[in-house]
C-alpha positions in Angstrom: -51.5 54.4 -40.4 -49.8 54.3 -37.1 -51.5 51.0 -36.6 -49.8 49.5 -39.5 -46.3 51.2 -38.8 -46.4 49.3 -35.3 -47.3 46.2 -36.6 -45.2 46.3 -39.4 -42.2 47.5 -37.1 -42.9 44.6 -34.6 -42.7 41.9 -37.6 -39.4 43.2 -39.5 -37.9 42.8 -36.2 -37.7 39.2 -36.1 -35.7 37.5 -39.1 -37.5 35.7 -41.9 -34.8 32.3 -40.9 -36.3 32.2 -37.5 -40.0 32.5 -39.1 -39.5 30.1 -41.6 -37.7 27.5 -39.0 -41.0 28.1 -36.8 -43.8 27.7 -39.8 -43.8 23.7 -41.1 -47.0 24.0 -43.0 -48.2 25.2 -45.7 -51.5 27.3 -44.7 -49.0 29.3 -41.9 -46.5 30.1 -44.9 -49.3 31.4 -47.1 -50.6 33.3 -44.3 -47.5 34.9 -43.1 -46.4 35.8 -46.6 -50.2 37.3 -46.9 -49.4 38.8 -43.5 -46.3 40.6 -44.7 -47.8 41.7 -48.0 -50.7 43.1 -46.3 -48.8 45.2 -43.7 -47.1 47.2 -46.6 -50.6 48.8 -47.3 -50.8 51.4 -44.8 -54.4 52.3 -46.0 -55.6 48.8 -45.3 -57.2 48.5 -41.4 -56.3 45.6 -39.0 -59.7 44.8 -39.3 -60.2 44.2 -42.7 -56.6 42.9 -42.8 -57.0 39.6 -40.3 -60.8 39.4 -41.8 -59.3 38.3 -45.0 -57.2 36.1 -43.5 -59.5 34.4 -41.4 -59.6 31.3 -42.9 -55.5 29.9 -43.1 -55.6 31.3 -39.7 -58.3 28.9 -38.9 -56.3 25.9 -40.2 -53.1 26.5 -38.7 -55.0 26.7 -35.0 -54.7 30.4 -33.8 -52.8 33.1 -35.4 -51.3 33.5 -31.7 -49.1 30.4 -32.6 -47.6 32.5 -36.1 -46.9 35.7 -33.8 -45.2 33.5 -31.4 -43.1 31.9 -34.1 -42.3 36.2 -35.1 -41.2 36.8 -31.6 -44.2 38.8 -31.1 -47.4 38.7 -28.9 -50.2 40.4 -31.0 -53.8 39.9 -29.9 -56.6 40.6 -32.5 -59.5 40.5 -30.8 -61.7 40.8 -33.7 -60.2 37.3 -35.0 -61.9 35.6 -32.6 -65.4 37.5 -33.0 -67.7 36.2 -36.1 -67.2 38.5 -39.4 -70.4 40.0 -38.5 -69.3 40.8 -34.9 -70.0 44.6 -33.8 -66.9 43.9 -31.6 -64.5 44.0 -34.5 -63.8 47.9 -34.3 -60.7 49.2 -35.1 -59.7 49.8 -31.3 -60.0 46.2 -30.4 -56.6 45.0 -31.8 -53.4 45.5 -28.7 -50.3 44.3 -28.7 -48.9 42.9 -25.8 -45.1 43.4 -24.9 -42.4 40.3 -25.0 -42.3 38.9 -21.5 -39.0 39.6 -19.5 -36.7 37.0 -19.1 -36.0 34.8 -16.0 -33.1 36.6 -13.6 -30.3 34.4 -14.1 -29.5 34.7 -10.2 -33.1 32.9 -10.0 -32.0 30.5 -12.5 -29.1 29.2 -10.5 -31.0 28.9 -6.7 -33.4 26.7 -8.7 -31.1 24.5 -9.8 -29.3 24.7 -6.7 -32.7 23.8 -5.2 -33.0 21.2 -7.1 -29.6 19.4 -6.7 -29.4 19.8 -3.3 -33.3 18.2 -2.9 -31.5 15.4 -5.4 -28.3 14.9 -3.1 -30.2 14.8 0.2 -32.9 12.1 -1.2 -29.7 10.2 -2.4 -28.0 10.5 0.5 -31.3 9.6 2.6 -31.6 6.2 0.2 -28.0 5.1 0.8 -28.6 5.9 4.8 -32.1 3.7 4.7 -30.5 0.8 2.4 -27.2 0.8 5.3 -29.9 0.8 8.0 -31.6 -2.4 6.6 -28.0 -4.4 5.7 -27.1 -3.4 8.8 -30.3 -5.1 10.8 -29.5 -8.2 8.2 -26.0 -9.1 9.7 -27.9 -9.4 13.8 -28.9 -12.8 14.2 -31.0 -13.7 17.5 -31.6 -17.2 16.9 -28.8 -19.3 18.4 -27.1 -20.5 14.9 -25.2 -23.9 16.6 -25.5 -27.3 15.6 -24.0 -30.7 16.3 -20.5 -30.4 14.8 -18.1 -33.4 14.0 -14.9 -33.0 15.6 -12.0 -35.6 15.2 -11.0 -37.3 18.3 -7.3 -37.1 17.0 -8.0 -33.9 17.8 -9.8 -33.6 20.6 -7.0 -36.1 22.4 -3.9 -35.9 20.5 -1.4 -38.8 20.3 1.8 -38.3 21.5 5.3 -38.9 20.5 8.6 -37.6 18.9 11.8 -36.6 20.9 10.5 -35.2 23.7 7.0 -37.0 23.6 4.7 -34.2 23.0 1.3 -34.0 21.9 1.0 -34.2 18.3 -1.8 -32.0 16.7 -2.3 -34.1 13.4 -5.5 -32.9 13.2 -7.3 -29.6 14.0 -10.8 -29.0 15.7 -12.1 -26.8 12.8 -10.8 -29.7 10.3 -14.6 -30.9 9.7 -16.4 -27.5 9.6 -17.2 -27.3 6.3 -16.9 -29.9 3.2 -14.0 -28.1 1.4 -12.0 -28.3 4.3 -12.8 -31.7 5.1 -11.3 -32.2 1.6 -8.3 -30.4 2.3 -7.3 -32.8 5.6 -5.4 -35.2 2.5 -3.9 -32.2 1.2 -0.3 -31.4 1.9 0.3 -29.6 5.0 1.4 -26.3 4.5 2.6 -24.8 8.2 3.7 -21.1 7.9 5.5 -19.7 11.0 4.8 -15.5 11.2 2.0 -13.1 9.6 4.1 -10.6 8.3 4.6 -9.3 5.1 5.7 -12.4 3.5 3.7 -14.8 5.0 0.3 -12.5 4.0 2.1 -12.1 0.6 2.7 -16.0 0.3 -1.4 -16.7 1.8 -3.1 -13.8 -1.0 -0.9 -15.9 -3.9 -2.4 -19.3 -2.7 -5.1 -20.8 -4.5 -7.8 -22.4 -2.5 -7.8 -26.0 -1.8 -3.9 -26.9 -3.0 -3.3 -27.7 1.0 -3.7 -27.7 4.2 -2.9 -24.2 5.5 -1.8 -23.2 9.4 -0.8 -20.4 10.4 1.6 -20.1 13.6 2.1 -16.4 15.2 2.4 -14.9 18.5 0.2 -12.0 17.5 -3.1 -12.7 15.4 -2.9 -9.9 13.0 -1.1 -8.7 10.3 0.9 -5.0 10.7 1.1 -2.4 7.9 4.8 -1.4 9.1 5.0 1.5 7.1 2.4 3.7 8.6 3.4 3.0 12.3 5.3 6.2 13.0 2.2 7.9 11.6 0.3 5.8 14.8 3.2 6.9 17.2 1.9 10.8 17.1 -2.1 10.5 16.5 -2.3 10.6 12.7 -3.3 7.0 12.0 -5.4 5.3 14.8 -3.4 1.5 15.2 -6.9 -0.1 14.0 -6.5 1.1 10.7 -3.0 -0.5 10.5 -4.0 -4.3 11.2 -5.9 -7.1 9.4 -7.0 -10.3 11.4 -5.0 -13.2 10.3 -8.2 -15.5 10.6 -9.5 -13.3 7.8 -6.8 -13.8 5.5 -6.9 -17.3 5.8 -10.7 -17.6 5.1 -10.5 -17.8 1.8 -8.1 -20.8 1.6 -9.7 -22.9 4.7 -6.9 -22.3 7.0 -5.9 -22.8 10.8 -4.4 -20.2 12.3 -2.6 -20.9 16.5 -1.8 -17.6 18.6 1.7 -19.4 19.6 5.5 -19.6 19.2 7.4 -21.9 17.4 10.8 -22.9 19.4 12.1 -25.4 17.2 12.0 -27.9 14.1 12.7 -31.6 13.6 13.7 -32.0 10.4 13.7 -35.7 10.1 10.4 -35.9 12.0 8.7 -33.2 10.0 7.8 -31.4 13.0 7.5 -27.7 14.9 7.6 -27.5 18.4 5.4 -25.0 19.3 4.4 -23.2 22.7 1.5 -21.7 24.0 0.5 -20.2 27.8 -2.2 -21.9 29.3 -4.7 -19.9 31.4 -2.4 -20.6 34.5 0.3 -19.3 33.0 2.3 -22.0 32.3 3.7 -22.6 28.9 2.6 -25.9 26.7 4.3 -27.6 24.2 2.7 -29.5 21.4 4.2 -30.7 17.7 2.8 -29.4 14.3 3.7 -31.8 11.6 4.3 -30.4 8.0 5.3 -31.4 4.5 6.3 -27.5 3.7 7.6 -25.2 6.0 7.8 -21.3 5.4 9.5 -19.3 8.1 8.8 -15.7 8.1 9.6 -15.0 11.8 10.6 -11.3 11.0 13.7 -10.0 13.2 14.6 -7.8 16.1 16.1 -4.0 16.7 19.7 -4.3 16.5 21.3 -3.4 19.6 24.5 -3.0 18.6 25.9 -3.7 22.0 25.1 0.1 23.1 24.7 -0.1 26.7 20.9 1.7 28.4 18.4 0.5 25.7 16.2 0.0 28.2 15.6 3.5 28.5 14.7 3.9 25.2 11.6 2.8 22.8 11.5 0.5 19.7 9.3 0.7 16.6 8.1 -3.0 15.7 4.7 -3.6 16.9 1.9 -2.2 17.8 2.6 -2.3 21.2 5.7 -0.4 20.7 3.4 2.9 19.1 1.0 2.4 21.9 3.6 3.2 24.3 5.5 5.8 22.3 2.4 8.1 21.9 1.3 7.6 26.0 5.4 8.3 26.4 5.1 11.7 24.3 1.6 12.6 25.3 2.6 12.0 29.0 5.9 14.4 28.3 3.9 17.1 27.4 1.5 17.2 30.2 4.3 17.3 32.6 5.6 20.2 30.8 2.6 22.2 31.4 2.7 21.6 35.1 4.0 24.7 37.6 6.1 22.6 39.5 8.3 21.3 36.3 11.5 23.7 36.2 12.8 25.2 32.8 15.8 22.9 32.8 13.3 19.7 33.6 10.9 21.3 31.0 13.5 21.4 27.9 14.6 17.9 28.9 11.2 16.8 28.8 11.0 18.0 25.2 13.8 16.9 23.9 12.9 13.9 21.7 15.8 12.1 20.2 16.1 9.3 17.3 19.2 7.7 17.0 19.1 5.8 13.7 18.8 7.9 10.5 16.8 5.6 8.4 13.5 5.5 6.4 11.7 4.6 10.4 14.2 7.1 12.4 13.6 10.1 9.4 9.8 9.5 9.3 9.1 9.4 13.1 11.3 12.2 13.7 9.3 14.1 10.8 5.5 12.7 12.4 6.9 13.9 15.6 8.2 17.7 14.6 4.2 17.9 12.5 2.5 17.1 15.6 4.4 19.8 17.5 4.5 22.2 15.2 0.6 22.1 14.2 -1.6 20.6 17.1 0.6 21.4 20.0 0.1 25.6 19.6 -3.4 25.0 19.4 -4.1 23.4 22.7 -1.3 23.4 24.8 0.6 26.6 26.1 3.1 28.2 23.2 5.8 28.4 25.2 5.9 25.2 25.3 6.6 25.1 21.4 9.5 27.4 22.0 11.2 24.8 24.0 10.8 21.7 22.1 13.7 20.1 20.1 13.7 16.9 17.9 17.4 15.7 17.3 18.6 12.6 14.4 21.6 10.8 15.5 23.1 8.9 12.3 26.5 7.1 12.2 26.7 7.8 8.4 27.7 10.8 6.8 24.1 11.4 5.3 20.8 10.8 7.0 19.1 7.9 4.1 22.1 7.1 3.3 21.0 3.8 1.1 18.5 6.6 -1.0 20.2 8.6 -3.7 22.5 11.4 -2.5 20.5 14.3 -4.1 17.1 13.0 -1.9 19.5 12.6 1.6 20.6 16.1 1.0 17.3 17.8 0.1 16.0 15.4 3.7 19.0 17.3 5.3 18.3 20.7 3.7 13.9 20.1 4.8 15.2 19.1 8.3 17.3 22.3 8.9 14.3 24.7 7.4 12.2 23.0 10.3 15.0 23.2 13.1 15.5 19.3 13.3 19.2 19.2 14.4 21.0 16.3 12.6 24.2 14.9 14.1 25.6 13.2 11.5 29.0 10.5 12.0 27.7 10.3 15.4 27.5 7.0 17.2 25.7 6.2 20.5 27.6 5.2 23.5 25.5 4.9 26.3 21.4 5.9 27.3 21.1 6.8 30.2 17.6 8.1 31.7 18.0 11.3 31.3 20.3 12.0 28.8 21.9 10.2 25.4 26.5 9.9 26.1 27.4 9.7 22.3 30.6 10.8 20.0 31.1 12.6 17.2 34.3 13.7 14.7 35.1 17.2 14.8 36.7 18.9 12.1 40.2 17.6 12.6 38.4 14.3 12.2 39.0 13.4 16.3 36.3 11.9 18.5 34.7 13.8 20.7 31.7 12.6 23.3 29.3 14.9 24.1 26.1 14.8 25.6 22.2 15.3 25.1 19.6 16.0 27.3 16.5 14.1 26.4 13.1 12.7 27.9 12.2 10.5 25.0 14.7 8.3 23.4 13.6 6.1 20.0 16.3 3.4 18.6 16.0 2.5 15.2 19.4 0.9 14.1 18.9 -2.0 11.6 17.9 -5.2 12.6 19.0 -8.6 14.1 17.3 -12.2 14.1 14.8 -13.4 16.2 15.5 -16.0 19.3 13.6 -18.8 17.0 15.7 -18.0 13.9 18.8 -18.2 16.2 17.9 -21.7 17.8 17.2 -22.7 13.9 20.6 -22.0 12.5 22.5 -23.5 15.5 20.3 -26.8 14.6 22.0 -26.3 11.2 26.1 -27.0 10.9 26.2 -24.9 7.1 24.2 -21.7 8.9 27.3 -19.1 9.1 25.7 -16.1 8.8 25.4 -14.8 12.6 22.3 -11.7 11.2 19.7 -14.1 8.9 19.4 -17.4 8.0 21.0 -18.5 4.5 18.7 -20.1 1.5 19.5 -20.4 -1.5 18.4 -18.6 -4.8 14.6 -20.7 -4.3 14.4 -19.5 -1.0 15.3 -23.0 0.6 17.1 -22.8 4.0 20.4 -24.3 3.2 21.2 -27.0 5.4 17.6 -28.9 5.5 16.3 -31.5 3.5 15.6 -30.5 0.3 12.5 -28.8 -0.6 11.1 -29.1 2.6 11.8 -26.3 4.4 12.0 -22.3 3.0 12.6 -18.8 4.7 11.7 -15.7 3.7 11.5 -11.7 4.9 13.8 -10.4 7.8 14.7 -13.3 9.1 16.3 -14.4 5.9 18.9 -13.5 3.1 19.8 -15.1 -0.3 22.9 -16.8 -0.5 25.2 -15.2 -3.6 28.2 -17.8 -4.1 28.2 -17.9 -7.2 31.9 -18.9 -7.1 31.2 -21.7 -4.6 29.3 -23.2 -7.7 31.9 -23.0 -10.4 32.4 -26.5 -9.8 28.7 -28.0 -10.1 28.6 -25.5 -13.3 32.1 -27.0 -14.8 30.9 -30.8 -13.7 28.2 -30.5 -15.8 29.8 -29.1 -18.8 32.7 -31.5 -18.5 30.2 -34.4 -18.3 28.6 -33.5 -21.8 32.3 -33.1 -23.8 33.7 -36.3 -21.3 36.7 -34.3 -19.6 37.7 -33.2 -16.1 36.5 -30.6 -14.5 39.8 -29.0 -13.3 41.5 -29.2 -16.6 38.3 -28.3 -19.2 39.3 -25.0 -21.1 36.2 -23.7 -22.3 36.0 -21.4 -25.2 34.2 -18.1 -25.6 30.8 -20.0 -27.1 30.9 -22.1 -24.0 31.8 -19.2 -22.1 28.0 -18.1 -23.1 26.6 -21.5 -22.0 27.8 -21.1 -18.4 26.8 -17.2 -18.0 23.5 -18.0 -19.3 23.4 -21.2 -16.3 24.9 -18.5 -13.5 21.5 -16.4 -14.1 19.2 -18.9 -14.5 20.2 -20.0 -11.2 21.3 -16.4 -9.6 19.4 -13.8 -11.2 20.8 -10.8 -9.5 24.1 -11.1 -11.4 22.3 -10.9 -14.2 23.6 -7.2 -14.2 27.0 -8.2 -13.9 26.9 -10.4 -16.8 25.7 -8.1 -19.5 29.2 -7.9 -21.9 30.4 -11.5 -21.7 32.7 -10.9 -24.6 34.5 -8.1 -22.6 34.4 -10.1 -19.5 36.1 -13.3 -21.3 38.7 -11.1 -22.9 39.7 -9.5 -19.7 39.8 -12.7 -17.7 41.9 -14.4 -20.5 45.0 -13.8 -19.0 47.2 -15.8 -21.3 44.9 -14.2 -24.3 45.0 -17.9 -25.8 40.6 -17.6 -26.4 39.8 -19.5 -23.7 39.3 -19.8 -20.2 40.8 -22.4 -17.3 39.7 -23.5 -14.3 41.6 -20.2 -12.4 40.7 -17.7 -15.0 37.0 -18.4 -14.4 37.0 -18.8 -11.0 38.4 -15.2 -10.7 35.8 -14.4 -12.9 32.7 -15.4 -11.0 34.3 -14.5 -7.8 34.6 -11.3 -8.7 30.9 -11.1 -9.8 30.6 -12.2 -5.7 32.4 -9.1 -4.5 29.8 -6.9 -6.9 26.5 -8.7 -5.5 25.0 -7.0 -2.4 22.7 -8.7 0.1 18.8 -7.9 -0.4 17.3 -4.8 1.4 15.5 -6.3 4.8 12.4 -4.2 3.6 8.6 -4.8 3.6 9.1 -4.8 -0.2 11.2 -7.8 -0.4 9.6 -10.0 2.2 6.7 -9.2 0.0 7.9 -10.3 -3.7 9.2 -13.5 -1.5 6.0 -14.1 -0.1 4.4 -14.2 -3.8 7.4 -16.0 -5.3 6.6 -19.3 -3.2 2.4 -18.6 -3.5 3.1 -18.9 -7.3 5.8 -21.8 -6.9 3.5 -23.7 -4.4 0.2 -23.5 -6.8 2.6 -24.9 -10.0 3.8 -27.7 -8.1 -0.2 -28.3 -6.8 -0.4 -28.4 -10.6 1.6 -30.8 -11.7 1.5 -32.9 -8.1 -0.8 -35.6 -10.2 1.6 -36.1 -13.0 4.5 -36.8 -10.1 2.8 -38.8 -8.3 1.3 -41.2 -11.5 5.2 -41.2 -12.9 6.6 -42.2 -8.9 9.1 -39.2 -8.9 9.0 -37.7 -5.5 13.3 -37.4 -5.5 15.6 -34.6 -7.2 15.8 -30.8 -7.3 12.0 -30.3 -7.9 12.1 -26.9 -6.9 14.3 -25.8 -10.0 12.1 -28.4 -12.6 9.5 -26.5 -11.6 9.9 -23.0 -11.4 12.5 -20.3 -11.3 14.6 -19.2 -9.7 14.0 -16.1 -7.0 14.6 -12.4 -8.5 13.9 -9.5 -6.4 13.0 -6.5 -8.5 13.4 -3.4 -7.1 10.6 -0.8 -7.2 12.2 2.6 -5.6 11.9 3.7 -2.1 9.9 6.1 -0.3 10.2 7.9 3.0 7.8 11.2 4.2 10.0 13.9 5.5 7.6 16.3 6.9 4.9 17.7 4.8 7.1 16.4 1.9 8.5 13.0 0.9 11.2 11.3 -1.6 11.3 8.6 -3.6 14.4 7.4 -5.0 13.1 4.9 -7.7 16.5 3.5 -8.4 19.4 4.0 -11.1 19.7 7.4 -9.9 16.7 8.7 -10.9 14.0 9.6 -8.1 12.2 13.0 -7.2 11.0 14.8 -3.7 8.3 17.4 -3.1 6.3 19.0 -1.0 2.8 18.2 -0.3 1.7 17.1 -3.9 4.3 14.0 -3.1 3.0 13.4 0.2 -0.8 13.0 -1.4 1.2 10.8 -3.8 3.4 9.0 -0.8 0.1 8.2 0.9 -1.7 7.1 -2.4 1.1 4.4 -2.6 0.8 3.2 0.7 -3.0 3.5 0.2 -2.8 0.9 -3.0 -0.5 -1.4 -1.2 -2.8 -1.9 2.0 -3.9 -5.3 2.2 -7.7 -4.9 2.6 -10.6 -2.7 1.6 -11.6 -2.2 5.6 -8.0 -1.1 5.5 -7.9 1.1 3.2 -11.3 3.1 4.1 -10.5 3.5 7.9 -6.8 4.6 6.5 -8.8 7.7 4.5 -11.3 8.3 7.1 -8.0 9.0 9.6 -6.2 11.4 7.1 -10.0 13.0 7.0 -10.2 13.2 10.4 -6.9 14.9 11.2 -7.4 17.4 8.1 -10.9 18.4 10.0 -10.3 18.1 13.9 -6.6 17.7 14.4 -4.4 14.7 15.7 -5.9 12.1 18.0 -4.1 13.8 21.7 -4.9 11.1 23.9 -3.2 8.3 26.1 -4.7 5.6 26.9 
């Protein structure tokens, strides 16, 4: 009896879903409804019970497998005995208890176990696999060869005005069959590797022309990031790509020189090089198309003493920044520096309050404020001052007003003094003479103590770009040279010659060209220019001929009908040769020059790559039909339209972006993760971009690099 109530206790505990889930044959159904039946009978033994189901426990295997599928673990031991077995008492049958489950704490260090033992063999594969790419790229057998090598090359002819060598042919001309191919090609000569020249190189397609390169530095700078190289962040490695690897893919030349001048009827650069003994060499560079990107300069703005302070355009400039700082603070630390000399050593001042002044000063004030504590003395901290001189009434004052003030309001939380409608009048060594309006609106000079001085006030042209507009009578503009709305330098022959970046600026007259517009609509009706009235429908046919040929007043052209009624002085519907001069001229006054930013040089840069490849396109068809005259430039492609895609700038653990039309946003460090993933995307290589993350890793993990070298 007790027997039975056990058994029949263990079974109802389980429900008859999971049984019947568990039992897929027919002899285990029979047997467990048998089974069921059975138990019931409390008279009936085990014995007798599981002897009269022997045989559908025989065909279903084991009745162990049927008190599994129960949730129960019974062993009969006379089942397995022989129905005349003496074993088969009624004190053989035990039931053994349901095994405990696993500790769950187990459970996870097993597969913690197990992932790790997963991560460390794939990390150990991916170290073995580096290990034997690695031993690929040595090579110990010498790899040179007989080469052919032009003798134009080798011994240049001479010639032109001042009877220089002329390199007509380069020593790397014959290296390989595609750029044997490319010696008929068009020679494309680019002067600078900034960021429209790398802009203009990515955009080419291989094989159009003859490619070469002319720069006095053989690299190209991400300008962006250099006050992040000025204070340890960034090492100056990660911010430069080798010009000769750009130009690999299109088959080009590249010389470590400087240009000095252009003939324009000969087709030809000067160019200048120092020789081992230091003397400088002159050679010619013929070309079919020129680019200039040359850059600029620091604007000096006459201010007398910028010798004492530093710039921020090249590498070399952020090399001797950081040594300048570093070398600051270890005076500091010295017994024999006084408290006066000590406060004047770290005082750092920026005069300029643009995107460069804001972000140094910003890079500067984060590397005080969280490596200096750590391992140089903290008094030292308590003496430090950053100070932003800016002429303006804002610091950014080109970004939206909202962003300058919240850049004010993050500057004064972190004790940056900004002196704002300030202007520099002298640097001296030691300290910075400059005025400022005080509240009656008088100026008043004053004086700053400072050890380190950075000038960052716009910029100016280059010595080349200024010999290059005094070659050229129509080259007013005394800041960049002048092209036109296809980026050709006005003044030079015709499609022959283009600028682009710093050193340039896009000519808006649309005024100037009222005439050319009028001329040609006078020429279709058969009438004077100077006396045409044109009507509000031809009225649409010039405004839609002023954008196609300057696209930036295509915002100022929007409601012609409103423009053409308030210009129609005389209200008799049309307009006269006054009326619509007024008109476009006053779409002049409303058309501002284009922002001398990395941006722009760079939409430039891809502009002509794109312009370049189409006429390469359809240089066969111009050729078979003999026309090689005329404004090809404009039958060809578009005109130039810079797009503007907002404006960043990192203000100390925080950043702004003013996308433009007044909307924009700042933050704190959420927008500096996004400020960096910007800058991240817009780096020009994928060696770039991998040493830029392994730097931000770096300083998150052991701190800013503090060393001078």
């Amino acid at each position: 009896m007790a027997r039975g109530a056990m058994l029949r206790s263990l079974c109802q505990r389980h429900s008859s879903q999971r049984a019947a889930q568990f039992a897929g044959h027919h002899n285990i159904k029979y047997a467990a409804k048998s089974f069921h039946t059975s138990l019931r009978k409390p008279s009936q033994s085990i014995p007798s019970l599981c002897q009269a189901l022997r045989p559908q426990w025989r065909q279903s295997q084991s009745c162990l497998e049927y008190g599994s599928a129960l949730g129960t673990r019974v062993t009969l031991r006379s089942i397995s005995s022989t129905p005349d077995s003496k074993d088969a008492t009624p004190g053989a049958a035990a039931v053994k208890p349901t095994p405990t489950k696993r500790s769950r704490i187990l459970h996870v260090c097993y597969r913690t176990l197990a992932f790790t033992g997963f991560f460390v063999l794939t990390i150990g594969g991916l170290v073995v696999l580096f290990f034997i790419y690695d031993a690929s790229t040595y090579k110990e057998d010498p790899s040179f060869s007989d080469v052919p090598v032009s003798e134009a090359a080798l011994s240049p002819r001479r010639g032109g005005p001042k009877n220089l060598p002329i390199a007509e042919c380069h020593l790397d001309d014959d290296d390989s069959a595609a750029m044997s191919n490319q010696k008929e090609k068009p020679k494309l000569v680019v002067l600078g590797s900034g960021w429209g020249s790398v802009a203009l190189l990515k955009t080419l397609n291989p094989g159009d022309y003859h490619v070469t390169v002319v720069s006095d530095v053989n690299y190209f700078l991400f300008t962006p990031m250099l006050p992040s190289a000025t204070v340890g962040t960034l090492e100056l490695r990660s911010l430069v790509e080798p010009v000769r690897r750009i130009i690999a893919r299109l088959g080009g030349h590249f010389f470590k020189a400087q240009a000095e001048s252009v003939d324009f009827s000969a087709k030809m650069v000067e160019i200048s090089q120092i020789d081992p003994d230091g003397n400088r060499q002159h050679f010619y560079l013929p070309y079919d198309k020129l680019v200039v990107g040359v850059g600029s300069t620091t604007n000096t703005h006459g201010v007398k003493g910028l010798e004492n302070c530093h710039f921020l355009k090249s590498i070399d400039d952020a090399r001797r920044i950081k040594n300048s700082i570093l070398h600051n603070l270890e005076r500091a630390c010295l017994p024999t520096t006084s408290d006066e000399e000590r406060r004047r050593l770290l005082s750092f001042v920026v005069c300029g309050g643009g995107p460069t002044g804001v972000e140094f000063a910003a890079e500067v004030f984060d590397m005080l404020n969280e490596d200096l504590t750590r391992y140089f003395p903290k008094i030292l901290r308590n003496e430090i001052s950053v100070h932003v001189i800016q002429s303006r009434g804002h610091i950014l004052n080109t970004y939206d007003e909202a962003l300058s003030k919240y850049a004010e309001a993050r500057f004064a939380h972190e004790h940056v003094d900004i002196l704002t409608g300030s202007r520099v009048k002298e640097v001296r060594p030691d300290k910075i003479i400059f005025s400022q309006k005080d509240e009656t609106g008088e100026s008043v000079d004053k004086e700053l103590p400072m050890g380190f001085c950075l000038w960052s006030t716009g910029v100016a042209q280059t010595k080349f770009a200024t010999n290059l507009a005094s070659q050229i009578p129509s080259q007013n503009n005394k800041h960049a040279l002048e092209t036109d709305t296809h980026l050709r330098l006005i003044g030079s022959p015709m499609g022959s010659v283009y600028a682009i970046g710093d050193c340039s600026t896009v000519q808006n007259n649309v005024a100037d060209h009222l005439v050319t517009f009028l001329r040609t609509l006078a020429w279709e009706r058969g009438k004077d220019p100077e006396t045409l009235q044109i009507t509000f429908k031809e009225w649409r046919d010039v405004a839609a001929r002023v954008r196609r040929r300057f696209p930036q007043a295509g915002d100022h052209l929007r409601r012609l009908d409103r423009l053409f009624e308030e210009y129609d002085k005389d209200k008799s519907g049309t307009l006269d040769f006054g009326e619509l001069h007024e008109l476009l001229r006053q779409i002049d006054t409303k058309l501002t020059s284009l922002p001398a930013t990395a941006q722009r040089a760079h939409q430039q840069g891809q502009y002509l790559g794109k312009k370049f490849n189409k006429m390469a396109q359809m240089a066969p068809g111009l050729t078979l039909n003999e026309v090689d005259y005329g404004d090809l430039d404009e039958a060809v492609y578009k005109a130039f339209e810079y797009h503007h895609l907002g404006s960043l700038a990192y203000v100390g653990n925080a950043a702004v972006f003013d996308i433009g039309n007044g909307m924009g946003f700042s933050g704190g460090l959420l927008a500096v993760y996004i400020w960096r993933s910007v800058y991240f995307a817009q780096s020009v290589s994928l060696r770039t971009r991998i040493l830029l993350a392994m730097d931000w890793s770096k300083r998150a993990m052991f701190g800013r690099d503090l060393m001078n070298f």
